[in-house]
N, C-alpha and C positions, 0 to 999 in steps of 0.2 A: 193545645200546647203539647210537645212532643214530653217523651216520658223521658225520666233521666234515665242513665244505664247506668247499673247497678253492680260495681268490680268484682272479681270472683273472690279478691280476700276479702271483701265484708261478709261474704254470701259465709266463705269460710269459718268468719270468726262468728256467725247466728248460730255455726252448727256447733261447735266447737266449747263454746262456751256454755253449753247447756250445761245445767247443774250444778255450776260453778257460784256460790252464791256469793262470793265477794266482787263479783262482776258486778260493777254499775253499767246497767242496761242504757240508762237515758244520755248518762257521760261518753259512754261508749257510740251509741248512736250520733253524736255530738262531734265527736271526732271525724266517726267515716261519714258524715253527711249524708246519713239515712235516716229517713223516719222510722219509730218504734214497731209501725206498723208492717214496715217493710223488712225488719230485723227479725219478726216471730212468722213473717209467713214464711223465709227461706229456711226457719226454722222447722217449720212444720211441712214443707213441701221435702226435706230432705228426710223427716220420720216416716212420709210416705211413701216416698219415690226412689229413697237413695239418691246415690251421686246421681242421677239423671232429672233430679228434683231443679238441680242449679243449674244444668244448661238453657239460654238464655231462648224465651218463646217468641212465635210472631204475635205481632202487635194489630195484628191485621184483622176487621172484623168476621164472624162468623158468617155473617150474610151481609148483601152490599145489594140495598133493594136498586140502585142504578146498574146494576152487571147484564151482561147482552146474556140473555138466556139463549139458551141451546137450541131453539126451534129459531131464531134470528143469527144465532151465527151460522145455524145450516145453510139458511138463505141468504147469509153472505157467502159462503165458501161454492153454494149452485151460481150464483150470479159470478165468483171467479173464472169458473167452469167454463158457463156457456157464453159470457160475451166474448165477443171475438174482438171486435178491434178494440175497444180502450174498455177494459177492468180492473182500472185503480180505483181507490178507493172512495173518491168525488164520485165518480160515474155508480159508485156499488151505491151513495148514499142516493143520487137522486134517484135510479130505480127503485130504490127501497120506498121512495117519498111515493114513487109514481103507482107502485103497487100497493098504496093503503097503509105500509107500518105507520105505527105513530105512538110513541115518537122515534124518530129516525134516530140513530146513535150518531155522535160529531164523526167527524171523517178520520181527527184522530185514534178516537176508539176502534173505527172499521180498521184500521190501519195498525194497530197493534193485534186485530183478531188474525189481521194476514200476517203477522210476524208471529205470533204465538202457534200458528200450523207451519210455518218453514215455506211458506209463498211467498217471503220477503225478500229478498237479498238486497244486501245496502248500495248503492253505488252513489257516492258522494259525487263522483267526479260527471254524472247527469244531474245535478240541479239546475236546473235554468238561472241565466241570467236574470233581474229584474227590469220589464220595460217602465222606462221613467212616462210615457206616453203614450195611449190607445188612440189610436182614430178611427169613428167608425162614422159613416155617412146614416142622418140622421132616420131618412125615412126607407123603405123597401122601394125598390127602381129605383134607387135616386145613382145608386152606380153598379153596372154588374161588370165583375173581372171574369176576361175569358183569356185561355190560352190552353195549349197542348200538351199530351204527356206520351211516351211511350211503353207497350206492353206487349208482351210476347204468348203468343196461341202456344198451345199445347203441342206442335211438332215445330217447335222455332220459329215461326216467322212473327215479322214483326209487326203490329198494329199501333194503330198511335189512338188517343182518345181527346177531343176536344172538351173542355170543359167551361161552362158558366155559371160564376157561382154569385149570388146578389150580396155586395160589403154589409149591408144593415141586419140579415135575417140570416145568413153563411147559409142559406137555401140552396142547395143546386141545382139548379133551373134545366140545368142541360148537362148531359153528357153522353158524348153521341160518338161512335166507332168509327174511323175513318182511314182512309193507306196513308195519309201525312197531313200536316200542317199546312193548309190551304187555303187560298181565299174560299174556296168553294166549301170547304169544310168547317170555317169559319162562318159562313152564311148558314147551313145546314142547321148546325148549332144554335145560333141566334132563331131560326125561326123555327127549332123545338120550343125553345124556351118561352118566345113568346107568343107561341099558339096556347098558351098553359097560364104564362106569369104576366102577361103582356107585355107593352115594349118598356126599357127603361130611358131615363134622362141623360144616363153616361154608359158609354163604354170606357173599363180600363185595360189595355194591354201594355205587353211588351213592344219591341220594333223587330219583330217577327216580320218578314215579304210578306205574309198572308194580311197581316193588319195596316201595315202604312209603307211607303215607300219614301220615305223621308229623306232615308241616306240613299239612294239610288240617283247617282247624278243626274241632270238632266229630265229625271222619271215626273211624268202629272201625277195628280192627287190620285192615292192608290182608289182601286174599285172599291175596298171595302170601305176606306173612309170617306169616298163619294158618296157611296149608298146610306150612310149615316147622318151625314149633311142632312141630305133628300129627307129623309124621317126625325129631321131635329134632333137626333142624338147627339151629343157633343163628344168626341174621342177624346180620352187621358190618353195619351201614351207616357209609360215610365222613362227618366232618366237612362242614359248607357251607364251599365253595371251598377245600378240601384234597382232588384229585383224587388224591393219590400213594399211596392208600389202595388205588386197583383201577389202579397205576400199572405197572404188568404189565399188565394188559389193554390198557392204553392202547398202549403200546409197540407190544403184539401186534396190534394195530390196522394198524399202522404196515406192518408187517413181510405181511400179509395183503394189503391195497392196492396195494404195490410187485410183490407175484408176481402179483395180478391185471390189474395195468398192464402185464404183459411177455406176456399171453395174448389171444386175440381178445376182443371183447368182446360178453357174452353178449345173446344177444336177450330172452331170457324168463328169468323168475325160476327155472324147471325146470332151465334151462341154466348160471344160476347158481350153484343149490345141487351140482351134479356136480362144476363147478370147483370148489369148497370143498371138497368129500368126496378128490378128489383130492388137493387141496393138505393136507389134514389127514394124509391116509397120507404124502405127503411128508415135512412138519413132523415130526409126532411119530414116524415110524421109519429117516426116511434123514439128515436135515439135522443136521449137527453145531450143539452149542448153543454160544456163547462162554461162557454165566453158569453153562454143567452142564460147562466145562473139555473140549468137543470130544463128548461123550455126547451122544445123542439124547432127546428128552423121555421117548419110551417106555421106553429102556433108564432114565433115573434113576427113573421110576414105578415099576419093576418091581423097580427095588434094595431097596426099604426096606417092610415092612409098613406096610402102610395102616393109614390112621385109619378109624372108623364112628362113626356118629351115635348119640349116647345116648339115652336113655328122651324118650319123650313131652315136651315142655316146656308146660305150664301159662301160661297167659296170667295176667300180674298184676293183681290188683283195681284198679278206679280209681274214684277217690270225688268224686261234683259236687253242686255242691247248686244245687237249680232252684223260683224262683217257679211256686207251683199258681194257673191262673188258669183262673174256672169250673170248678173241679172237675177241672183235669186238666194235665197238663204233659208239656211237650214234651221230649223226649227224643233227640237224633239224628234218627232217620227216625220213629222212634214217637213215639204219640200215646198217653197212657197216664192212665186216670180213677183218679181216687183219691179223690172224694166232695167233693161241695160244702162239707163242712166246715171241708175244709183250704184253703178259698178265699184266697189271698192270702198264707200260710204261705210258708214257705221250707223245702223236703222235702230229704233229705241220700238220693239213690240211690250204692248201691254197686253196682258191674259186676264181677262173678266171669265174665269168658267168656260174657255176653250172658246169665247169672240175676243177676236182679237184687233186691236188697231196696233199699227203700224205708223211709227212719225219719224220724217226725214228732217237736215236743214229745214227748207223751206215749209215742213207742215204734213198736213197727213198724207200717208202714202196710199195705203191704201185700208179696209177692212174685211173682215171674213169670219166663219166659224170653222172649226176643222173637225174632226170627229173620228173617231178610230181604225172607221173603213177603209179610207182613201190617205195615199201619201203624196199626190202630185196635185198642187194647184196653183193653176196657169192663171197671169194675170186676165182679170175680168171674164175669163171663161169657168166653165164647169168645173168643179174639180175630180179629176181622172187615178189614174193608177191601179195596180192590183189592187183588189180590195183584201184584206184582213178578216181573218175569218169573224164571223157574227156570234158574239157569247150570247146567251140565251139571258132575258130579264131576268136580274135577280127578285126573287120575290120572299120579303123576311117575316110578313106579315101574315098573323094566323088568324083561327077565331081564339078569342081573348072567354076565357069563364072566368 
């Protein structure tokens, strides 16, 4: 129970009255709603103290066996010191847990230790919103988000970094140095990662050219999303202008920038990808996570069986129907004869994964496969034309530890 406060004309009339013997003490106390007790101590604190007897003390105990001793707030104020990308006061307490204190002081506490040294400044106007809603994919591989960022070498130029980070463990599987956003730099990536983490059950991206060719009219199934079919990965691709879909990548973005801003900056892109290979064994085996509750990404990876990718995925039919003019129609990149009779027709092709039939009026016209090399095929002969230059196999696939 809090103590009452005690007005300075009572304090006045204990002193005042001394010696006064027609003074009724206990009537008197009676009135100013003091105990007798309280009436003879500012009595006697003013015989010893003088006027500095009555000004009013802290109520606060002498000792306060829950207070951060001085050997634990030093090792909060080291640990403000040297972490570089996040040393607020979450992050001070799980290092605190991960280094043996015990017991770890609340985060409030660490949090008034950094306000009590002048490390604090208020900024109300950064409080985070509240998410009504977390989604996280339940096992490790079950979906890794990959996509690009950009970052500039040490005499300007500009480097870009692909990154893959797994939704269940926020592990960074990959992050690989590259001149742009590519399909090839997008494979690159994937097959760090899963030389390491193995392969997962999803990819999610953005609609980036290097990941899908969606919106590209006319365009087949991009390479990269071919090659994932082939391997049973299933592609997420995000909504247009819904980025919260590889919105963990993005963060993670965030949080990679910051520990590379607190390092020299590298001259060549060889010197870049070390600093990241670094900062990855950081990330995922030493740095406590706030969203894994103080766990490191590797350790919640390693909790839970992983997901794997299922059987082969089948690319789905799709069905266009195209004016034959002179004998032949145009197809995507092909160029495909199907006889002067069907001059002016309108032919219904169906695409099984690049076999294609072909149905007129009367039935089927004709069938074929087409393939990237070649753009001219004459009915019932060979198919001819410049050929297209030859991409070299992709191959995404590592050894798995």
């Amino acid at each position: 129970m809090a103590q009452k406060v005690v007005a300075m004309e009572a304090k006045l009339l204990a002193v005042f009255t001394a010696g006064l013997t027609s003074v009724n003490v206990t009537g008197l106390c009676a009135d100013l709603g003091i105990s007798r007790q309280t009436f003879y101590k500012y009595r006697a604190r003013f015989a010893e103290e003088g006027p500095a007897g009555l000004v009013a003390r802290s109520r606060a105990p002498h000792r306060s066996p829950n207070a951060v001793s001085g050997e634990l707030e030093d090792q909060i104020m080291r640990l403000r010191k040297t972490l570089v990308v996040d040393n607020g006061a979450q992050m001070i307490a799980y290092h605190l847990a991960r280094d043996g204190w015990d017991p770890v002081p609340a985060v409030s506490t660490i949090h008034r230790v950094l306000v009590r040294r002048g490390l604090v400044a208020p900024q109300p106007h950064k409080r985070p919103k509240s998410a009504t809603r977390r989604f996280v994919w339940p096992r490790p591989n079950d979906a890794w988000q990959i996509d690009a960022t950009s970052w500039a070498l040490a005499h300007g130029r500009e480097v870009w970094i692909m990154d893959v980070l797994d939704d269940h463990s926020r592990a960074l599987v990959a992050a690989r140095v590259c001149d742009g956003p590519t399909t090839d730099a997008a494979f690159d990536a994937l097959g760090a990662a899963a030389a390491s983490w193995g392969l997962p059950a999803r990819v999610m991206s953005d609609n980036g050219v290097c990941f899908t060719s969606r919106f590209i009219p006319g365009a087949d199934l991009g390479e990269f999303e071919r090659a994932l079919q082939a391997l049973g990965i299933r592609h997420i691709r995000s909504s247009p202008g819904h980025p919260q879909t590889c919105g963990k990548l993005e963060r993670s973005h965030q949080t990679t920038k910051r520990w590379l801003s607190a390092q020299d900056r590298a001259d060549t892109a060889e010197q870049l990808q070390l600093q990241l290979d670094d900062w990855r064994d950081h990330y995922n085996h030493q740095r406590p996570h706030r969203a894994l509750r103080g766990a490191t990404p590797a350790e919640a990876w390693h909790a839970t069986d992983r997901a794997v990718p299922g059987p082969a995925i089948p690319t789905p039919p799709d069905a266009t129907l195209h004016t034959v003019r002179r004998g032949r129609i145009n197809y995507r990149w092909a160029v495909i004869s199907v006889g002067a009779a069907h001059t002016g027709q309108q032919l219904l092709i169906i695409n099984r994964d690049r076999h294609l039939t072909i149905w007129g009026p009367h039935g089927l016209v004709r069938t074929l496969t087409i393939d990237a090399d070649h753009r001219w095929y004459p009915h019932g002969d060979t198919p001819t034309g410049p050929p297209k230059p030859r991409q070299p196999p992709r191959r995404i696939i590592g050894p798995c530890s």
